[in-house]
N, C-alpha and C positions, 0 to 999 in steps of 0.2 A: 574562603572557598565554600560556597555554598551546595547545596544538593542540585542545584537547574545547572550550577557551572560544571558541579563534578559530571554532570550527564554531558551535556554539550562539549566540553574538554575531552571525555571519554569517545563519543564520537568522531574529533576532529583528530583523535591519537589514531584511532583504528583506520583512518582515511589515510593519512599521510602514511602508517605503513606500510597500506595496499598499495599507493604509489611510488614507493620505495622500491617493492616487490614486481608489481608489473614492469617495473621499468628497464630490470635486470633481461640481459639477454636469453637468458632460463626461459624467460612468459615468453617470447615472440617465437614464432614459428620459424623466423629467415635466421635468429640465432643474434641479432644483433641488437642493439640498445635501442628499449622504443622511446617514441616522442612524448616528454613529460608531461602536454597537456594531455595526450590520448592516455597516458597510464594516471592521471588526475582524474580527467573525466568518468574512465572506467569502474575507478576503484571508488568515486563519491556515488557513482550512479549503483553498486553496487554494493552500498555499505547501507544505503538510503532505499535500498530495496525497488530501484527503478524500474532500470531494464535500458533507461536508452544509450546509445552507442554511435561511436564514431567513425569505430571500424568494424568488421564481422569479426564475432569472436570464436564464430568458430576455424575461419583460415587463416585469423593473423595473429588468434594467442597458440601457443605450443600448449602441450595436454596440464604441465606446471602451472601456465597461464590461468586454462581453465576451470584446474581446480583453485589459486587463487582466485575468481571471480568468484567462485562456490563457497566457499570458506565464506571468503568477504560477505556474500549474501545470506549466510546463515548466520552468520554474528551483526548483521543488519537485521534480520528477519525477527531475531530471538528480542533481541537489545540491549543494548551494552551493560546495563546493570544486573542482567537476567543472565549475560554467557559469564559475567565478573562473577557474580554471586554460584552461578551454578560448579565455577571451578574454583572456588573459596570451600566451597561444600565436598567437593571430590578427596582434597585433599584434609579434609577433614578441622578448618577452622571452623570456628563461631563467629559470626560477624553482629557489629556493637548497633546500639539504635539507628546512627547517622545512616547507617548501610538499609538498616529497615525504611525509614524513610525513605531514601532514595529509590528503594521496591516499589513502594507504595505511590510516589510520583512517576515511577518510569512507568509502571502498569496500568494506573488511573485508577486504584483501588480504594475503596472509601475509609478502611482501616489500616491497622499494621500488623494484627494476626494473622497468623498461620503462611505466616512469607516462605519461610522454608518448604513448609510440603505444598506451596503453590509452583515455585521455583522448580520443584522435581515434578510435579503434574504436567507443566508445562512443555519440559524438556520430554518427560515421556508421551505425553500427546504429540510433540512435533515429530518425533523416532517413527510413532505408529503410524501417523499419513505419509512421513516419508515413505515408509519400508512399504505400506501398502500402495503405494501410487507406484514404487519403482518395479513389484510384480505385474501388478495390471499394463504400464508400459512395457515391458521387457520382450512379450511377447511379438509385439508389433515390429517394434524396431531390431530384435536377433533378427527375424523374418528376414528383414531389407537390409541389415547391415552386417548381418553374423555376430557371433555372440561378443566379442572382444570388445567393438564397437556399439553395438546394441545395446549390453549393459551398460556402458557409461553413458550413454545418451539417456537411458531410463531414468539412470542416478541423476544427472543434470538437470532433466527435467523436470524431474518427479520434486526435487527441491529447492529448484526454482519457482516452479507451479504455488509450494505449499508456501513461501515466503515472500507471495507476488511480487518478486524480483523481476522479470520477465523476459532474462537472459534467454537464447534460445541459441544450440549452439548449429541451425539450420541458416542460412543467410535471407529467407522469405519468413523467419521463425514456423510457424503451423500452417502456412497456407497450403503446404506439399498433402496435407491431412486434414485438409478441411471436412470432405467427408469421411472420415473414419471415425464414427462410433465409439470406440473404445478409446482412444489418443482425447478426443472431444473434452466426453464427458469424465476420463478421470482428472484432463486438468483443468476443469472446469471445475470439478468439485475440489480438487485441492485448492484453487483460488477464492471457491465459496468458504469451506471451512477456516482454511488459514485469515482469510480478512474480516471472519464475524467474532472472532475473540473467544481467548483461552476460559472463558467465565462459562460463556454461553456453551461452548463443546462439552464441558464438564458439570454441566448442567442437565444439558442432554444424556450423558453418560447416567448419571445419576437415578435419573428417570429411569431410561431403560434397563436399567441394573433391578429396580426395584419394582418395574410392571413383570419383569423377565420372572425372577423370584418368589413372585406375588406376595411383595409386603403388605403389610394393610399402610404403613404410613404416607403420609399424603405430602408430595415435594410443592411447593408455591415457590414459583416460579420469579425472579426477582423482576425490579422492573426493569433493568438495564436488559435481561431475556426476553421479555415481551417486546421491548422497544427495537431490539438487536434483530429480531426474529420475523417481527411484521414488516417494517421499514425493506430489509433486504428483497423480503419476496415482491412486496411491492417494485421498488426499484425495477428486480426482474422483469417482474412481467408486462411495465411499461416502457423496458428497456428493449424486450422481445416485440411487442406492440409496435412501437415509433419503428427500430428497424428495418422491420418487415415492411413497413407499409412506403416508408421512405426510399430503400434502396429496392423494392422488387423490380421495379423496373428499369433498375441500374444493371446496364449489361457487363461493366465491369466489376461489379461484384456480384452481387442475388439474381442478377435478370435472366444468365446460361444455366441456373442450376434448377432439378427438380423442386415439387414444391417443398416436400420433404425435407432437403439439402437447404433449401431455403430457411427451411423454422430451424434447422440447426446450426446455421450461421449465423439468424437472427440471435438465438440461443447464446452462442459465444460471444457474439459482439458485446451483448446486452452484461455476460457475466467479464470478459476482461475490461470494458469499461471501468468498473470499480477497482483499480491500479492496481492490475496483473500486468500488464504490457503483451501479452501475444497477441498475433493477430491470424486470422484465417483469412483474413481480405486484405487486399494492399487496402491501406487506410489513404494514402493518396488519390485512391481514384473515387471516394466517396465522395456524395454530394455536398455541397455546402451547408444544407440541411442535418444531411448525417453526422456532420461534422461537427454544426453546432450538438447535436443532442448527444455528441459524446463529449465535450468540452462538458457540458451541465452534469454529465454521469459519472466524469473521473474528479468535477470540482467537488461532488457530495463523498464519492470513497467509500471506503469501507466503514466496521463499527469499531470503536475504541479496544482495546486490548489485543487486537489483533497484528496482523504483519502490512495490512494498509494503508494506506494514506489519504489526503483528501480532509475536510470540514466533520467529518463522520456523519452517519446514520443518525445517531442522538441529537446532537447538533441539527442539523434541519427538524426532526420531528420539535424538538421543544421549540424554536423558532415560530414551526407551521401550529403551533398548537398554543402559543402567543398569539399568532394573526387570529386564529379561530375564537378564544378567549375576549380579544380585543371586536370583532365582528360580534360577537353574541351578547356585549356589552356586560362581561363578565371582570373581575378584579382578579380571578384567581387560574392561576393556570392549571390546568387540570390533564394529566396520564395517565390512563387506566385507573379512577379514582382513586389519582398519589396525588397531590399538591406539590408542583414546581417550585424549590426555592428559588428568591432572588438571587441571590451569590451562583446558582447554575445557569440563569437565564441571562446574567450580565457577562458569565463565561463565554457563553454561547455568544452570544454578541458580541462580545473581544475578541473568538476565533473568525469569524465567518468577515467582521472588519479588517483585522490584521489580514486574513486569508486575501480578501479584492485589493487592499492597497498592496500587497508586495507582490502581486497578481499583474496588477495595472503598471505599477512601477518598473517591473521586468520586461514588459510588453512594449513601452513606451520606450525604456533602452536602447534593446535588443531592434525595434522600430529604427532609432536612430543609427546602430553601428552596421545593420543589414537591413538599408532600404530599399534594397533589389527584389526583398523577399513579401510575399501576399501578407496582408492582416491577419486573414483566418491561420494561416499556416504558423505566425509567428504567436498566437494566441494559444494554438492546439499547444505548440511546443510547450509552450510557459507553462499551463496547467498540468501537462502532464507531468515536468519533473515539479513542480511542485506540488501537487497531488502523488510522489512516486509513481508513478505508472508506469510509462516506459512507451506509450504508442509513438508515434511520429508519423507524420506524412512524406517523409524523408528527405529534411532539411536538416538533419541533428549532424552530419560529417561536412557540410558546406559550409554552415554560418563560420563568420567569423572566429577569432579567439577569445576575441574579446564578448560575443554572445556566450561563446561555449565559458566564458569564466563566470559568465552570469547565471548559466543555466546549471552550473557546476553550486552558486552560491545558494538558489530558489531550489536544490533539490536537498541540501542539507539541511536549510530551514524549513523545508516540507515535512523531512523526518525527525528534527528534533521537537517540533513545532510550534507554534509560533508566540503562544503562550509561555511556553518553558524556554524559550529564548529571549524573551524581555523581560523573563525572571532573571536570567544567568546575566542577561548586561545592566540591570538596572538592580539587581540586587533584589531580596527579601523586603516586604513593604514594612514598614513602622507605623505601630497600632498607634492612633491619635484618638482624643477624649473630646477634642474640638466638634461639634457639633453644628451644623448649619441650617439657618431656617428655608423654611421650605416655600418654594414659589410656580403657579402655574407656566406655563410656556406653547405657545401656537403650535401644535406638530400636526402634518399633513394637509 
């Protein structure tokens, strides 16, 4: 039992007994026993932090239901070695190296210090966007719904938002709010913070703790911060750019609304892109265009240590910073004057290849068991739950069973991913001393 199987195992534990749980007539609203693939589907897509669904979860789970979904999505959000470890902590054991390890792989951490007071920073930084997103909600929704219902709506949202699950317990999820200001932009910002990673927030913190104070000591910034931190905003703002200009003139989405309302649709699109899953637009009535440059948005994801999913932020930058390397007739890869190892840049290229082939593969299936259904639409689907995101053009309750066991199989290996799951089946590799000589080869 190695560390990629105890993680992967551990995921596939916490799946089946979402499905156990939804399935009891407790979760459904009508009281009776739901259909094992909807309580499969549900509780993968919410363990994997998706979002997509096959029924509305907010009329056909009972209030049980949905705080199973919630749970399930917070023990997705966190990660399973992170909610293990953090209630090994509560009760007060010590856990042995194998467990540190398995920290250090779940997180993508470069060492194995200081795992314990990482484990607790974590959990406290997810407590404090919770609690702050579910006030800044609360207001809106007591307004419209009264307090009984308002609060829970806040609570659901507010951490669903922060764990880009993109559960939405509305059946249009955010489009009832598309203009509202404060609904927008707080789960917009739980989706930014939660998908750029526990490193970087506390990074931040750090800083502003010591400008606040006015320490003289001077924080340098790591490069996984600079890389986490540039990439995103970029993202953004080409993601803000492309929308605007692509769907303005889309009457079903951007074309009735002010221009205003318009940079703030472009705004959200561009941020749940990165595998939050809500939507302020029906995502079906975008253009084929739009449609591609959100497929390209939720395949890159968020950045490493976070609740996202997708190729990550670092991942494309070292890639794009290869080509750039390679174009300038340079050997060395270069990030903010860091030098890229090998062993990172062959990573990078094991995920973004694993990533297209099980990409393609699903596509190609799913192609064959639902030939009824459009290309682009069975393409959007695939990426999203394997990038966890959760959008749909609203295909996800029609396809087949046999799609939905595929799409059930591509969101698990999204979330474990794809790396750490040819670890878990092929085992730990064995160091060899064999050595091989080395030979040119024609490439491009």
């Amino acid at each position: 039992m190695t560390v990629a199987r105890t993680i992967c195992l551990g995921f596939l534990a916490v799946i089946l007994a979402g499905t156990f749980l939804l399935m009891m007539p407790f979760s459904t609203s009508n009281g009776t026993w739901n259909d094992p693939i909807v309580a499969l589907f549900t509780s993968t897509s919410a363990v994997c932090v998706t979002g997509l669904a096959v029924v509305d979860t907010g009329s056909d789970f009972s209030f049980v239901g949905q705080l199973l979904i919630l749970m399930l999505a917070q023990i997705g959000g966190l990660g399973y070695m992170t909610t293990t470890t953090f209630l090994i902590l509560l009760i007060g054991r010590r856990f042995d190296l194998r467990q540190k390890i398995a920290i250090q792989q779940a997180l993508d951490r470069p060492g194995m210090s200081g795992s314990t007071q990482m484990i607790r920073s974590i959990v406290a930084t997810t407590l404090i966007f919770e609690i702050t997103g579910i006030f800044l909600l609360l207001p809106t929704f007591v307004k419209d719904f009264g307090w009984n219902q308002g609060l829970w709506l806040a609570i659901f949202h507010s951490i669903s938002a922060w764990n880009n699950a993109g559960f939405s317990l509305f059946s249009d999820s955010l489009v009832s709010y598309q203009n509202s200001r404060i609904v927008v932009f707080t789960i917009a910002g739980l989706i930014i913070f939660g998908g750029i990673g526990y490193q970087v927030i506390l990074d931040i913190f750090l800083w502003a703790r010591d400008k606040l104070l006015r320490k003289p000591s001077v924080i340098v910034f790591s490069l996984d911060f600079k890389v986490a931190i540039s990439t995103t905003l970029m993202l953004l703002l080409l993601g803000i750019i492309a929308f605007f200009l692509i769907e303005v003139r889309n009457p079903q989405t951007f074309g009735n609304s002010t221009f205003s309302d318009q940079l703030l649709l472009a705004w959200f699109q561009s941020v749940t892109t990165r595998t939050a899953g809500f939507n302020s637009v029906d995502i079906g009535s975008m253009t084929d265009a739009g449609l591609f440059i959100t497929i390209a948005m939720m395949f890159i994801g968020a950045s490493p240590g976070g609740t996202g999913g997708g190729i990550k932020t670092t991942t494309l930058r070292v890639l794009t910073s290869c080509t750039k390397a390679i174009l300038q007739g340079k050997e060395d890869v270069l990030l903010y004057d860091r030098k890229i190892a090998i062993s990172l840049i062959l990573k990078a290229v094991g995920v973004v290849i694993g990533s297209l082939a099980t990409v393609i593969l699903a596509t190609v299936l799913i192609s064959l068991t639902d030939p009824q259904l459009e290309f682009i639409q069975i393409l959007f689907e695939v990426v999203s739950a394997f990038a966890t995101v959760g959008l749909s053009t609203g295909i996800t309750s029609s396809v087949s069973i046999a799609a939905k066991l595929i799409l059930i199989v591509i969101m698990y290996i999204g979330r474990v991913g794809i790396l750490l799951l040819m670890s878990a089946v092929l085992g730990d590799p064995r160091p060899s001393r064999v050595h091989y000589p080395e030979e040119n080869l024609l490439v491009g």
